[in-house]
C-alpha positions in Angstrom: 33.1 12.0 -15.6 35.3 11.5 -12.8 38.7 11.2 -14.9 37.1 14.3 -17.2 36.8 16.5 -14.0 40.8 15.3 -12.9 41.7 16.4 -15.9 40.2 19.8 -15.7 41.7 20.3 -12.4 45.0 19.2 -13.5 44.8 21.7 -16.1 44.1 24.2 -13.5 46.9 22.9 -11.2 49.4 23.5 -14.2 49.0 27.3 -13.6 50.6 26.3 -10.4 53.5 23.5 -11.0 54.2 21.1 -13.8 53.6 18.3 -11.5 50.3 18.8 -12.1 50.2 16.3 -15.3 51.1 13.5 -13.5 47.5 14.3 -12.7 46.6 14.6 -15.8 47.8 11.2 -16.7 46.0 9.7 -14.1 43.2 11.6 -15.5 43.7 10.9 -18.6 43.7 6.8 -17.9 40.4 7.1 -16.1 38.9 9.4 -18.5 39.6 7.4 -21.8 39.1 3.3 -19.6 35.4 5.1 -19.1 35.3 6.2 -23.2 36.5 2.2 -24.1 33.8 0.7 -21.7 31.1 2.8 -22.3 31.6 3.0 -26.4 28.6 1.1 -27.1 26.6 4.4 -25.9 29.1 7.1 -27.2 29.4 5.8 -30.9 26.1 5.2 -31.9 24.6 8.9 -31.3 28.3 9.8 -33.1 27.1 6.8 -35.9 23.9 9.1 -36.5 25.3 12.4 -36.6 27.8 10.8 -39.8 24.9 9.0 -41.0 23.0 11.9 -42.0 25.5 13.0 -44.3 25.6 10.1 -46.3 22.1 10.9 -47.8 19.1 8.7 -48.6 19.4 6.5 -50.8 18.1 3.0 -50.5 21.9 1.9 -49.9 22.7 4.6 -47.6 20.0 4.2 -45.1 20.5 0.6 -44.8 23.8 1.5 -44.2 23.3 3.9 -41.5 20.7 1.3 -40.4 22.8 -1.7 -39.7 25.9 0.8 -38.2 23.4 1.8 -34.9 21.4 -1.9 -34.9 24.6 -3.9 -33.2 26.2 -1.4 -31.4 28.5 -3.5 -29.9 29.9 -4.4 -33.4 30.3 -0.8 -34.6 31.9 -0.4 -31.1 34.3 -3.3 -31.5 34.8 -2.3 -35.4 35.4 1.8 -34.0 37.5 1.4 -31.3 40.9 0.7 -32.3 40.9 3.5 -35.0 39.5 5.7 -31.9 42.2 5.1 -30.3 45.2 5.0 -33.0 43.5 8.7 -33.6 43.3 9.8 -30.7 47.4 9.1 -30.2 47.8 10.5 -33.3 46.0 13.7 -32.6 47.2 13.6 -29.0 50.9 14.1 -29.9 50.0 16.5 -32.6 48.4 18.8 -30.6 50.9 18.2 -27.5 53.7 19.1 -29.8 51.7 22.1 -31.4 50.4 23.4 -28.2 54.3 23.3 -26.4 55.4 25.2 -29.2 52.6 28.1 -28.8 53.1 28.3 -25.2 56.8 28.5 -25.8 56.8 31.1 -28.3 54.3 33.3 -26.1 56.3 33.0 -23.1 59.7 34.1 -25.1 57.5 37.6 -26.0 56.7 37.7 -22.6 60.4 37.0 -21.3 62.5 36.4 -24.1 66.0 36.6 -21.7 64.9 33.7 -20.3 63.5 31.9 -23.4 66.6 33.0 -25.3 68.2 29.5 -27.4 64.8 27.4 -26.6 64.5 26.3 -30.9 66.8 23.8 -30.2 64.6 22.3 -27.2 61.8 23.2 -29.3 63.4 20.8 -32.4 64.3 18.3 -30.5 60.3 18.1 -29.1 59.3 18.2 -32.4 61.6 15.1 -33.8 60.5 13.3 -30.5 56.7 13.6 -30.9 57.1 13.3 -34.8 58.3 9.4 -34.7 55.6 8.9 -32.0 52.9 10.3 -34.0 54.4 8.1 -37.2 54.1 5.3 -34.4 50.6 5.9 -33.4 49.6 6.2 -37.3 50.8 3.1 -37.9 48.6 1.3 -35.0 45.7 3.3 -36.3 46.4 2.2 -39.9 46.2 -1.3 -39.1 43.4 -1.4 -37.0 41.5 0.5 -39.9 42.0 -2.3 -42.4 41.8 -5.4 -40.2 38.4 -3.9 -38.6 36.9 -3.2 -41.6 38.2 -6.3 -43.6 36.9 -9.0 -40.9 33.8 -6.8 -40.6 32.5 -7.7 -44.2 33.8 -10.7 -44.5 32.1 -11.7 -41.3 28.2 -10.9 -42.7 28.1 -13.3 -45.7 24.7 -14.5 -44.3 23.7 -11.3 -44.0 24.7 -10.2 -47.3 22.8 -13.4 -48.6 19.9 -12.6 -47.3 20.2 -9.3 -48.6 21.1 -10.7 -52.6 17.8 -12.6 -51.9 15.4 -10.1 -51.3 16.4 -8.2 -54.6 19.4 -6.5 -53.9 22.4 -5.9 -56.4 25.8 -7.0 -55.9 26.4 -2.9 -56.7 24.0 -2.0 -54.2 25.3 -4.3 -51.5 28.6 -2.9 -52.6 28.1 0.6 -52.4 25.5 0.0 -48.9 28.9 -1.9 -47.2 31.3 1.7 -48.6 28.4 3.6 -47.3 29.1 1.7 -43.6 32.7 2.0 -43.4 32.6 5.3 -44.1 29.9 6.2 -41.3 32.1 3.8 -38.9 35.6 5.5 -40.2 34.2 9.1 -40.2 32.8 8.6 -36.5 35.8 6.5 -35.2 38.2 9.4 -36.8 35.6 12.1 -35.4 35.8 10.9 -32.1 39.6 10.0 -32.2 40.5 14.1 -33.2 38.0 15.2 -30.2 39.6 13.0 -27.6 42.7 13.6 -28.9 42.8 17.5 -29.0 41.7 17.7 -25.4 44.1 15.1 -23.7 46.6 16.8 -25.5 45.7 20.3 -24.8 45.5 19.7 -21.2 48.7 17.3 -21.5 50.7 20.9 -22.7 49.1 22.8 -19.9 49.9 21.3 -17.2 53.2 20.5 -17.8 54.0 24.1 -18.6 51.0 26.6 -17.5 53.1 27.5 -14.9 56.3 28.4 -16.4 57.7 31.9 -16.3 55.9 34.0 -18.5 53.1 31.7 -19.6 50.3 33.8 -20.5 48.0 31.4 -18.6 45.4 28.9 -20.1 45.7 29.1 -24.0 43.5 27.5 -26.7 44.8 24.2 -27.9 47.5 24.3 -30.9 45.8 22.9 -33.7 48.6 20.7 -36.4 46.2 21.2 -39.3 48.6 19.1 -41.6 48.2 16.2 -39.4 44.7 16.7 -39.4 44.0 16.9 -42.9 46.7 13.4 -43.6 44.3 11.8 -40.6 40.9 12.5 -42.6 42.6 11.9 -46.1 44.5 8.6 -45.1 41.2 7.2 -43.1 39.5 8.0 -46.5 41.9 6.2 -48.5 42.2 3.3 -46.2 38.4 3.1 -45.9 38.4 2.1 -49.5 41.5 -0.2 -49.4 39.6 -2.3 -46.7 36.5 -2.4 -48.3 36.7 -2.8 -52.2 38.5 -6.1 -52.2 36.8 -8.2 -49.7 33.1 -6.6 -50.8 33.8 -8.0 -53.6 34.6 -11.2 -52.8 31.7 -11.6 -50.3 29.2 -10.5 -53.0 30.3 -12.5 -55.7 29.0 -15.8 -53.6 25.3 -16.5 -54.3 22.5 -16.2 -52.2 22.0 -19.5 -51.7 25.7 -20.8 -50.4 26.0 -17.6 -48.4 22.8 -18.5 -46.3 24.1 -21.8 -45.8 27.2 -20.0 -43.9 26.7 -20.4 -40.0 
């Protein structure tokens, strides 16, 4: 709450000079070190909002089931796509938002916002290889979380085979799971990620000649869409191969695993 409400007032402070985000960072590192410790509350009311959407069949329940029951594993499974996100969306928004203030401020005064596409370009390139950057981080995290995640429960899945359950079942309850915990983790990334950068544009140039004040955020769509549609595509990539391979062992040698 604290780093939330030094964010706001750095937002504010931006009407007034630019050094106001150097608040905002400080903000920003207090606001999102509370978001890392405190994930095992945050995620699993997130976990249950996604959950509901993946209906109820015997395969999805279970799945939102065992998302919530450890939440300290769906935290540690979440949190470095949460944060790759969160970069991701960060720079998109910080780059869409600087452009949008820009261009409102040269209707305002465009003498002195007169030659600014070149500055404007250059932002772009700069916050384009970061964004590539941050993508990347968020790309691994995705597979390595989910891979060591299923391959970690071959007791549980065992157990599972041995109370009647199908190797398709199991399969499509362990899909079911990464979705909820990529849908939430990518959820919570684009909300985080949308406001840091919003007030990261702000308060670096609210005050400017000619800003028209505080603005709504600059929302990159594209990058949106390639977030959701690459954390869908990923999702799978993680899961199919090593599902697979965990449900292929019987019952019996996978509840001999420790």
């Amino acid at each position: 709450m604290i780093g939330t409400g030094i964010l706001v007032l750095s937002m504010l402070l931006g009407l007034v000079t630019p050094f106001a985000v150097l608040i905002g960072v400080v903000g920003g590192i207090l606001s999102f070190t509370g978001v890392v410790l405190a994930a095992h509350l945050i995620v699993p009311p997130a976990l249950r909002l996604v959950g509901r959407m993946l209906g109820r069949s015997p395969s999805a329940r279970l799945a939102a089931a065992n998302a919530v029951r450890y939440p300290e594993r769906a935290s540690r499974t979440t949190i470095g796509v949460v944060i790759g996100v969160t970069l991701v969306t960060m720079f998109g928004v910080t780059m869409a938002s600087f452009r949008q203030l820009i261009q409102e401020a040269s209707a305002n005064e465009p003498e002195v916002y007169a030659g600014t596409q070149d500055l404007l370009t250059s932002i772009t390139a700069v916050f384009s290889v970061l964004i590539g950057v941050s993508a990347l981080i968020a790309a691994v995290g995705l597979v390595n979380a989910l891979s060591l995640s299923v391959l970690q429960r071959t007791r549980e899945l065992g157990l599972l085979r041995a109370l009647g359950f199908s190797r398709g079942q199991l399969r499509r309850m362990i899909l079911a799971e990464s979705v909820q915990l990529t849908g939430t983790a990518v959820l919570v990334g684009l909300v985080l990620g949308t406001f840091y950068g919003w007030v990261g544009a702000q308060s670096l140039l609210g005050s400017a000649k000619g800003m028209p004040g505080i603005v709504l955020p600059g929302v990159p769509w594209v990058i949106v869409a390639i977030v959701v549609v690459a954390a869908a595509v990923l999702t799978l990539v993680a899961t199919v191969t090593p599902s697979r391979r965990a449900t292929r062992v019987s019952p019996i040698t996978a509840l001999a695993v420790e």
